[in-house]
N, C-alpha and C positions, 0 to 999 in steps of 0.2 A: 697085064697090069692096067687099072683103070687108072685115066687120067681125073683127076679133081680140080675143077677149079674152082677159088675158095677165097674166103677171106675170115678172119675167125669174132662171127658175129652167132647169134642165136640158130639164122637161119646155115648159117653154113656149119654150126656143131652138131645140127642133125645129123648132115653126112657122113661127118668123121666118128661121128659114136657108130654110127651104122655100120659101116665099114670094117672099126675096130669091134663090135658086138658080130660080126659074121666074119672076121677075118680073112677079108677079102687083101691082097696088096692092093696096093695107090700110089698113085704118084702127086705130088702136090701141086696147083698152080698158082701161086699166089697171085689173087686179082687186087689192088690197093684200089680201093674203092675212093678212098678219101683223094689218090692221085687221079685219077677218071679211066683207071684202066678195063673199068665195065663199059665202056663205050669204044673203046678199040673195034675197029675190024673184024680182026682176025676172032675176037672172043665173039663176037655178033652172034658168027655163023655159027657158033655152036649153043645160045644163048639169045635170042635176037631180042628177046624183054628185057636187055643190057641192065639183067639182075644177076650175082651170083648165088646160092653153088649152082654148080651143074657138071656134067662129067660126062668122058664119051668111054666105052666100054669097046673093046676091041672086038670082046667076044660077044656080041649082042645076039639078038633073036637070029637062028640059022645059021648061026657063025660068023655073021656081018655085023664090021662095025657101025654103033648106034650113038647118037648123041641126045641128053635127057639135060632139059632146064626144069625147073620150081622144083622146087625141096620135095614137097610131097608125093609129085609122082615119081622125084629118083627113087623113094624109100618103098614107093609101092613096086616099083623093080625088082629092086633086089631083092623085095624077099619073094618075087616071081621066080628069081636068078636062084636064086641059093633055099629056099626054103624054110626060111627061120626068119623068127619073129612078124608074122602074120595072123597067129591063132591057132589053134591046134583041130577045132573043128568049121563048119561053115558061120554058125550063127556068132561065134566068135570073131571070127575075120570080119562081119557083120560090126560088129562091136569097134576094132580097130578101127575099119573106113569111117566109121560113125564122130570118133573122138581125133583119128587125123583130121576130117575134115573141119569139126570145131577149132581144131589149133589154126589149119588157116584160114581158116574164114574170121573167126573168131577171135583166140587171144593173141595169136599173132599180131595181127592190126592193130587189135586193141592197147596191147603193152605198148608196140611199137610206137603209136601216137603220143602214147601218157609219156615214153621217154621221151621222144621230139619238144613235146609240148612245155614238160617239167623242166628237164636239162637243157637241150638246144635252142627251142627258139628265143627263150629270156637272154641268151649268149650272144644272140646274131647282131648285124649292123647292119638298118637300127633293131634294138630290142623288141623281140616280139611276145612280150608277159602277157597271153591272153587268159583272165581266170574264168573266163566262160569255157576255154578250151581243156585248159587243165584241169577241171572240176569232173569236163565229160570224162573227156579217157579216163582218168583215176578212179571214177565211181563206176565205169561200166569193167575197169579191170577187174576189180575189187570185187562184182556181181561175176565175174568168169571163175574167178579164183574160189567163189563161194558154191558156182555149181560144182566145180573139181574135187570140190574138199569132201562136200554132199555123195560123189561117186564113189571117192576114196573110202566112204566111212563101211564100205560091205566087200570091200576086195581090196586085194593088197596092191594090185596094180590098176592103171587107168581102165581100161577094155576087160580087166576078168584079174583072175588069178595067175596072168601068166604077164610075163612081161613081152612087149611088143615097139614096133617102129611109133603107136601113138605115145607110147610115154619116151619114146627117144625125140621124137619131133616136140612135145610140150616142156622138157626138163629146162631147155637150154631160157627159152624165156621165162618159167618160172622161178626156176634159179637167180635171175633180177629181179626179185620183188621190193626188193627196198630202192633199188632205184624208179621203181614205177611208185613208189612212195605208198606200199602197200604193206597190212601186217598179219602176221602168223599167229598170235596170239589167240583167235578166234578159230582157228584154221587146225587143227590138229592131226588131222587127217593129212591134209597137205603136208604139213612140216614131215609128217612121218615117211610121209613116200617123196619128200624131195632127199631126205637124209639114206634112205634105202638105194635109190637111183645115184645120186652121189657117188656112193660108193663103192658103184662098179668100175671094175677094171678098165672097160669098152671107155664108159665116160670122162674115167680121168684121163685117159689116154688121149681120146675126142677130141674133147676138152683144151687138150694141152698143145695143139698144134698149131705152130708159129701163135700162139699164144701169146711173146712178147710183141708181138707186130699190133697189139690192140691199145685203141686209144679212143678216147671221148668227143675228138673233133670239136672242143669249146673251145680250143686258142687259138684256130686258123680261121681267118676270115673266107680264105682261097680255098682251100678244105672244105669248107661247109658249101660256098658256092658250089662247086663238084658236088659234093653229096645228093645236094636238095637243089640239085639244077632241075629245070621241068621238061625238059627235052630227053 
């Protein structure tokens, strides 16, 4: 059983869609990010970018236990592990590493900022409404969202016709688009393949773990320090 530790944000619904999309068991660890249990010890060592998800795998490469931090190389794991949701051929898998690594490099950061920027830092003490900031993140989300839609408009999934770990890695931030203060109306392509993805079994399920544990972190002052500590 792989351990997971997790906490149920964008970046850690990759895992659990993943997981529940290759029907691997897990076990859960909930990291409370908001309490500073990403800086524990004990999680370091398995995580030392005291970010989560990350998970250690008992059965790793040779049959030794492995331990995997940042979202995207867990996902590139397991479909090493298990064989699914990587592509069906090379130039395809080609395609996957190409749009996983646009989500982290790319709209990961990018949504992630436009939420800090839009929601949290107007919240903090003192208020930090900056409309130089907010204008950035929102308009270059807005340009990410618009290349995705552009991809969508010839295949049904991100990377080809097949579904894969890149559209498991981009649903979870796409799926906030209204809080990144973005719209579908222009996007049609997108709306179609976020309602498709949706709807899978894996991602409701994903999705839905410790699920009531989530919260906006706009009413803790204590909370946010933790969060957006710089250490």
């Amino acid at each position: 059983m792989i351990d997971l530790y997790y906490w149920p944000t964008p970046n850690g619904w990759k895992v659990t869609i993943a997981l529940e999309e290759m029907h691997l068991p897990y076990r859960v660890n909930l990291i409370d990010i908001g309490a500073g249990d990403q800086f524990k010890p004990d999680f370091l060592v398995v995580a030392p970018n005291n970010r989560m998800p990350a998970i250690t795998d008992p059965d790793g490469p040779d049959g030794a236990p492995i331990s995997i931090f940042e979202s995207g190389a867990i996902l590139q794991y397991l479909v090493r592990k298990t064989g699914q949701f990587g592509g069906p051929t090379e130039r395809d898998r080609i395609a996957v590493d190409q749009w996983l690594m646009w989500q982290m490099g790319g709209l990961g950061p990018m949504a992630g900022q436009a939420h800090h920027f839009l929601k949290y830092a107007p919240n903090m003490d003192p208020p930090q409404d900056i409309p130089y900031a907010k204008d950035r993140y929102r308009t270059e989300t807005a340009r990410l969202y618009g290349v995705l839609d552009r991809q969508l408009t010839n295949y049904e999934f991100v990377a080809g016709d097949f579904y894969s770990i890149a559209d498991m890695s981009i649903w979870g931030w796409a799926s906030l688009w209204q809080g990144q203060q973005q719209t579908l109306d222009d996007k049609p392509n997108l709306k179609r393949w976020l309602d498709d993805v949706t709807a899978r079994a894996g991602v409701q399920k994903g999705r839905a773990v410790a699920a009531e544990k989530r919260g906006d972190f706009k009413g803790s002052k204590t909370t946010q320090d933790t969060l957006f500590k710089r250490s």
